[in-house]
N, C-alpha and C positions, 0 to 999 in steps of 0.2 A: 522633725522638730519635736521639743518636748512636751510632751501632753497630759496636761493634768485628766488624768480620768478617774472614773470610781475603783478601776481595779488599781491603780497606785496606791489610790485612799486605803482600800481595804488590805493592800498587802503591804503597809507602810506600820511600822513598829508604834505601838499603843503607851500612850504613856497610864502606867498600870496605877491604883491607887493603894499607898502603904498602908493597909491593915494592921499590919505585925512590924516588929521592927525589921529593918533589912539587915538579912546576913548573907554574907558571900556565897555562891554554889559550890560544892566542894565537885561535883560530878562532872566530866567533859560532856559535850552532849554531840551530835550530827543530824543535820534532818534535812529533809525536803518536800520545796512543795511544788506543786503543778495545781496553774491556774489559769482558768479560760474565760474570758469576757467575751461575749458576743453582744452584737447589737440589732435591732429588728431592722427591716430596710427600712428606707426612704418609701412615704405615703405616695406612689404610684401618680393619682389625680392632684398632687399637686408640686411635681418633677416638671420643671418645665424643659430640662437639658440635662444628660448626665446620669449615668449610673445607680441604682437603686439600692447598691450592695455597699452598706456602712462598714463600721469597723469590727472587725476577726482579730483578737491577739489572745498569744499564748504565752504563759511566762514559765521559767523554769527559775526554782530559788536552792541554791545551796549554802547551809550555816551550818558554823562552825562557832562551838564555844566553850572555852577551858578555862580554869584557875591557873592563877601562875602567883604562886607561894600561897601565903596564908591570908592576903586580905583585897588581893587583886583578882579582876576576870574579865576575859578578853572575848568579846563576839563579833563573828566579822558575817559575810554575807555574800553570795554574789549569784548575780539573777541575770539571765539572758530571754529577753523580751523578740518578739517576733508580732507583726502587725501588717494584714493586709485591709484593702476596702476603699472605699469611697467618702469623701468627706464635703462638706455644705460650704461652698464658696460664697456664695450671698443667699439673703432673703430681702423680697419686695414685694409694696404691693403693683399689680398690675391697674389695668384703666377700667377693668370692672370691677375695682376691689377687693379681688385674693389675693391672699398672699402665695409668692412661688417660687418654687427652690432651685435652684441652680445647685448643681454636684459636681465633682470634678469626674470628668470623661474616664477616666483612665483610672483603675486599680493601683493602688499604694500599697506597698511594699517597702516596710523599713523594717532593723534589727536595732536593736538597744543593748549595750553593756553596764550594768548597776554595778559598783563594788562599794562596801562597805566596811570600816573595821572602825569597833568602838570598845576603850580600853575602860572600866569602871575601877575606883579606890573605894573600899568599904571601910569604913570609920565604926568607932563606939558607936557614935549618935547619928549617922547620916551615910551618905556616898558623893564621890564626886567622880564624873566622865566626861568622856572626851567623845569627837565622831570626827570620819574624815569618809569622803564620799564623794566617786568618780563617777560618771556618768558619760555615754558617748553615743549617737548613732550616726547617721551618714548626715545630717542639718543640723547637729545640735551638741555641745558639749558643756558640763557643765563640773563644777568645782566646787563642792561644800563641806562646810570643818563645824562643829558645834560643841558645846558644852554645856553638861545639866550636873544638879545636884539636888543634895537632899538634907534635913537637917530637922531630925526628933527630937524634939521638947517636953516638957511637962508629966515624966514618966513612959515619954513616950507615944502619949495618944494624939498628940498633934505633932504633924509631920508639916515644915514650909517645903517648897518643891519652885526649882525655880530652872529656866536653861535660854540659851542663846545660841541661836543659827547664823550662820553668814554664806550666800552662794553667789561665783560668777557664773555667768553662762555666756556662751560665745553663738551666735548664730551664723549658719552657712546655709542657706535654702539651696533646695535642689533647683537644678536649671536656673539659676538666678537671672539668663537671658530670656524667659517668656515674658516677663511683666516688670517693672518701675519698681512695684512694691517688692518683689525678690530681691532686685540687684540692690535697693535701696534698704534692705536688711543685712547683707552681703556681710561676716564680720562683725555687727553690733554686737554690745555688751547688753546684758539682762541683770540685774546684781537685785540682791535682795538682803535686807536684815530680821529679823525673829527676836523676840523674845517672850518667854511665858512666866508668871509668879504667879502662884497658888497655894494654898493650904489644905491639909485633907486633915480632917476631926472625926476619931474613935469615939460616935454619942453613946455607945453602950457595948454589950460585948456583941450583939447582933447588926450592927448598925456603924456602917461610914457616911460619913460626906465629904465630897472634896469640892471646890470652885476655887476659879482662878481668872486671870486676862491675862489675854494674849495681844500683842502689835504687832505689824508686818508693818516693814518700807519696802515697796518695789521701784526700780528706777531703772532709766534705760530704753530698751528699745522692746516697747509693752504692745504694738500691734499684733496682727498675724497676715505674713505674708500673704500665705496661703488663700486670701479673703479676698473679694473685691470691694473698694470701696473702705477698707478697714482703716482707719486713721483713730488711736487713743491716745490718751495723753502720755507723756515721758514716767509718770508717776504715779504711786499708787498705794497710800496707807492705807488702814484694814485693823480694826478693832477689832475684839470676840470675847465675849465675856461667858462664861461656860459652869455647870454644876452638873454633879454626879450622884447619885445616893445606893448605895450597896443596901439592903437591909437580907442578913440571912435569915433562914425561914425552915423551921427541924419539921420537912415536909419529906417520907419516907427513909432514903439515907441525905438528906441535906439539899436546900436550893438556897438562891439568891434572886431576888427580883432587883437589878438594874438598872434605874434612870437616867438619863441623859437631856439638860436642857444646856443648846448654843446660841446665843445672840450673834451677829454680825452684822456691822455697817462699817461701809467704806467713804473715801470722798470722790468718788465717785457717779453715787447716788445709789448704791445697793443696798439691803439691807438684807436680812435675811434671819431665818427664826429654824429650829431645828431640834423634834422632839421625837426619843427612841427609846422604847422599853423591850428590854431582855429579862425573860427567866430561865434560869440555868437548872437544870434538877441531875443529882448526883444519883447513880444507883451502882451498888457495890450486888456482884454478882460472883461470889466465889472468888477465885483470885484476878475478877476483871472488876474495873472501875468505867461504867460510863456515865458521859456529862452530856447531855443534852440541851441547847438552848436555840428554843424559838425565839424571833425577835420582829419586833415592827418601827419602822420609822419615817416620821413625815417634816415635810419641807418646804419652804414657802419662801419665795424672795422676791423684789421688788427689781424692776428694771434700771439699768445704768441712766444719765443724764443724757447722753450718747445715743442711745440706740435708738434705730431710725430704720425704717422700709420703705426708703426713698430708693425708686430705684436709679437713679442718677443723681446724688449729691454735689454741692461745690466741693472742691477741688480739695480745698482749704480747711475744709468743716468739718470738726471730730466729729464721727460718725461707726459705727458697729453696727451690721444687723446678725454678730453671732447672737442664738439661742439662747447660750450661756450670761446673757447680759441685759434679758427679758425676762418681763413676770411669769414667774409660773409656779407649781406648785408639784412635788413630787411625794409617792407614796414608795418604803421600799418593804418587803418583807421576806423572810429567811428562815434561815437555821445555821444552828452551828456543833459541832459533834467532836468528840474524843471518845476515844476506846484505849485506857492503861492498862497494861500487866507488863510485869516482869520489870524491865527495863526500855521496852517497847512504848511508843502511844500513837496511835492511827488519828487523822483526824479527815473530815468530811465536813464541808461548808455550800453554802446555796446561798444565793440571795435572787429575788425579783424586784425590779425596777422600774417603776411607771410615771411620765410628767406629761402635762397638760399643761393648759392654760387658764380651763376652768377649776382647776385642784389651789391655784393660786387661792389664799387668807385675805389677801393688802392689794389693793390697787390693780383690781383685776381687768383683764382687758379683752375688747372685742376681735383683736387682729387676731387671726392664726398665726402659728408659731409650726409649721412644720418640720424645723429643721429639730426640733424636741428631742431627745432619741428616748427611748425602750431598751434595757436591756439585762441580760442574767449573766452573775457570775460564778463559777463553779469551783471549787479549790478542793484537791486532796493532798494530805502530805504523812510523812511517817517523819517520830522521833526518835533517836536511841541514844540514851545515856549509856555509859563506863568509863 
């Protein structure tokens, strides 16, 4: 089934903020990356059934990107995902007050097919693009088309930035004869809408800002089989109001300090608050160029309406006890690396990942949340242009 994780997050295409005006790529380019998420086990003393060993994936990305004439460029993509481990089927409290995690018995094993291609028009004043994006693994298939643009004003220094998503998804659970909740997902549609408008303002020549809002609609069939007890609503809108600020900084051969603030609230009852600083430092070493960037960021969200560690609810009662939809608060930190020469660029990434309950800002709470996970990502990849 499809799984939003941090390693999607982080290997999911950035929407970059226009500095400079945009001009076409005149160069084709090839690259690849290889990227590994792991996750720490399951907290041992409080496993009540189940397997200890979370989620192991690996991902393999291959891109491809050329110019075709003088004002078009075409990038496409395609990534073969591999995922084994054990995953949290409920969490409750028991009759002396722990909470305790049930896992599923058996080791998971799925593969993933990604394919992407996305066609850009570059204008005088702006761009406009298109996306189309296949998805498949043995429970889950999905179907998304998008389109973004761009459009420089005012000499220039302000750029509006605006785009539109739309995906179906099909659900097939495996075994769909163990449980109710399988066969009763058996076939459902998932569909969801996007859209983002923003602005990014040149304040000085060392100095950007971008902010924007973003909307989701999700609709459909928004439980997870997989879960006992998991019953959410059919629906699911989703705000986010988001700011970025570039400021460069003439520190040796050149940096950039980074900021990132994102709001989120849903109707659901989640909110969520999300602050990340990166410095980037440039050092040009004969005919190599490296970029170096530390980075840290912290996260804080409030729990769904829903969520509940009953361990026996009514039947009837929208009810969640995934992790993902509990207060908690997560710290992450990293790096991120490139090595340029020639036509060549190497790159090397890290990140660490940590949530609790007690890291939780807003409406913090006493229950344990074990089902939390831990975990690091690792990504290496090479570029080559010609």
């Amino acid at each position: 089934m499809k799984k939003i994780t941090a390693l999607t997050a982080l290997s999911a295409a950035a929407l970059a903020i226009p500095s400079i005006a945009e001009v076409a790529p005149e160069d084709r380019e090839i690259s690849y990356r290889y990227s590994s998420y792991q996750e720490e086990d399951a907290p041992r003393e409080r496993v009540f059934q189940g397997s200890l060993e979370r989620y192991s994936i690996d991902v393999h990305q291959i891109g491809f990107r050329t110019p075709i004439g003088d004002s078009w460029y075409l990038a496409s993509e395609l990534q073969y995902e591999t995922m084994s481990g054990a995953s949290p089927t409920q969490t409750y409290k028991n009759d002396e007050g722990d909470s305790v995690l049930l896992m599923s018995g058996a080791s998971i094993n799925e593969e993933r097919i990604d394919f992407k291609i996305a066609p850009k028009k570059y204008f005088k004043d702006g761009t406009a693009g298109g996306l189309i994006a296949y998805s498949t693994e043995n429970d889950y298939e999905s179907i998304a088309l998008g389109l973004d643009g761009t459009l420089e004003i005012y000499d220039k220094h302000t750029t509006l930035i605006g785009s539109l998503s739309f995906s179906d998804d099909t659900l097939s659970p495996t075994d769909p004869d163990i449980s109710d909740a399988r066969a009763a997902a058996d076939g459902e549609k998932r569909k969801s809408f996007s859209m983002y408008e923003g602005i990014s303002q040149v304040l000085n020549k060392y100095s950007v800002l971008q902010v924007g809002i973003g909307y989701t609609k999700l609709s459909g069939y928004l439980s997870d089989p997989y879960k006992f007890f998991d019953l959410r609503p059919d629906s699911r809108e989703q705000l986010t109001l988001s700011a970025q600020h570039k400021q460069f900084i003439n520190v040796l051969d050149g940096a950039a300090i980074i900021s990132n603030y994102r709001y989120y609230n849903d109707d659901w009852g989640v909110s969520s608050h999300t602050l990340d600083v990166k410095w980037s430092q440039q050092f040009d070493i004969s005919h190599y160029r490296i970029i170096a960037s530390p980075l840290l960021r912290y996260y804080t969200q409030t729990r769904a309406d829903f969520y509940s560690l009953q361990q026996t609810p009514p039947v009837d009662q929208l009810n969640s006890s995934d992790s993902r939809l509990s207060t908690y608060g997560a710290i992450t930190f990293g790096f991120t690396s490139e090595l340029k020469f020639s036509q060549w660029s190497l790159h090397l990434d890290w990140q660490q990942y940590y949530s609790r309950e007690d890291l939780a800002l807003f409406e913090a709470s006493d229950d344990e949340t074990p089902a939390l996970v831990n975990f690091s990502t690792f990504t290496a990849g090479v570029d080559y242009k010609f």
